[in-house]
C-alpha positions as CSV (number, residue, x, y, z in Angstrom):
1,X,91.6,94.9,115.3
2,X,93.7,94.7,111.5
3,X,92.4,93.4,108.7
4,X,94.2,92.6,105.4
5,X,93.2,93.8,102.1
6,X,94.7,91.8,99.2
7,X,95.0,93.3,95.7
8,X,96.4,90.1,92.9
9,X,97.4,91.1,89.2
10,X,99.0,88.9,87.0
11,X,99.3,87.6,83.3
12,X,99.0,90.6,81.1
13,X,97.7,93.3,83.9
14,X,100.7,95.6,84.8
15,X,101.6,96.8,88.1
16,X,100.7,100.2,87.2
17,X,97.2,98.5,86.9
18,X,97.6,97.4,90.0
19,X,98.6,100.7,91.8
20,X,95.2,102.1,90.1
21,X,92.8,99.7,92.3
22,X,94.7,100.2,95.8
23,X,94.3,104.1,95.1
24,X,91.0,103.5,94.2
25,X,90.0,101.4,97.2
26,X,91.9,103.8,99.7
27,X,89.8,106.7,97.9
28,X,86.2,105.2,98.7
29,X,87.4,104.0,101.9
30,X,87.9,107.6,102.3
31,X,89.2,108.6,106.1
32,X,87.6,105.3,107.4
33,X,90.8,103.3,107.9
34,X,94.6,103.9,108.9
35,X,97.0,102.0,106.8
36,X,99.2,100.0,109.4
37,X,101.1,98.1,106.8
38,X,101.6,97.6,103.2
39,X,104.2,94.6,101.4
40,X,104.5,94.1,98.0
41,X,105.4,91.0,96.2
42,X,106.7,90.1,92.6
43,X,107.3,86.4,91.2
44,X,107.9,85.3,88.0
45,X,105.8,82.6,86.5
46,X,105.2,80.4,83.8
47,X,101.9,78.5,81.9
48,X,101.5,75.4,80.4
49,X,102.8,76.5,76.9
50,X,105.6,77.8,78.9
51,X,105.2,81.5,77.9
52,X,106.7,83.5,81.0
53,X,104.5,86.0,83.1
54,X,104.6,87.9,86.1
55,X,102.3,88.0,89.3
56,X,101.6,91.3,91.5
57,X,100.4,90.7,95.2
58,X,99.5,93.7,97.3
59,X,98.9,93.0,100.7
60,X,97.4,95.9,103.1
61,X,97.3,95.9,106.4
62,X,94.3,98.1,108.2
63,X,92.3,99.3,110.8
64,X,89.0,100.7,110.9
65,X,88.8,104.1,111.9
66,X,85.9,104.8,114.4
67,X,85.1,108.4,114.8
């Protein structure tokens, strides 16, 4: 059965940031799942004092690797 891993940045985080956390997640996961999708999403945003950021969205797609 998949199951979906989300990873969210946004403000001031970079993407870069965001990158850092999937690796790390897929390193201590170690050879326990198989990647059966990845998307990646962008969208530009705005607060209340109107001062423009952007958000990151990661979304992985997975399956548990039984050995």
């Amino acid at each position: 059965m998949e199951q979906i891993k989300l990873f969210v940045r946004c403000a001031s985080d970079t993407f870069d940031k965001l990158k850092s956390a999937v690796n790390e997640w897929l390193t201590e996961e170690g050879n326990g799942v198989e990647v059966v999708s990845c998307h990646v999403t962008s969208a530009a945003n705005a607060n209340i004092e109107n001062q423009g950021f952007l958000n990151y969205t990661i979304v992985i797609f997975y399956r548990l690797v039984t050995k």
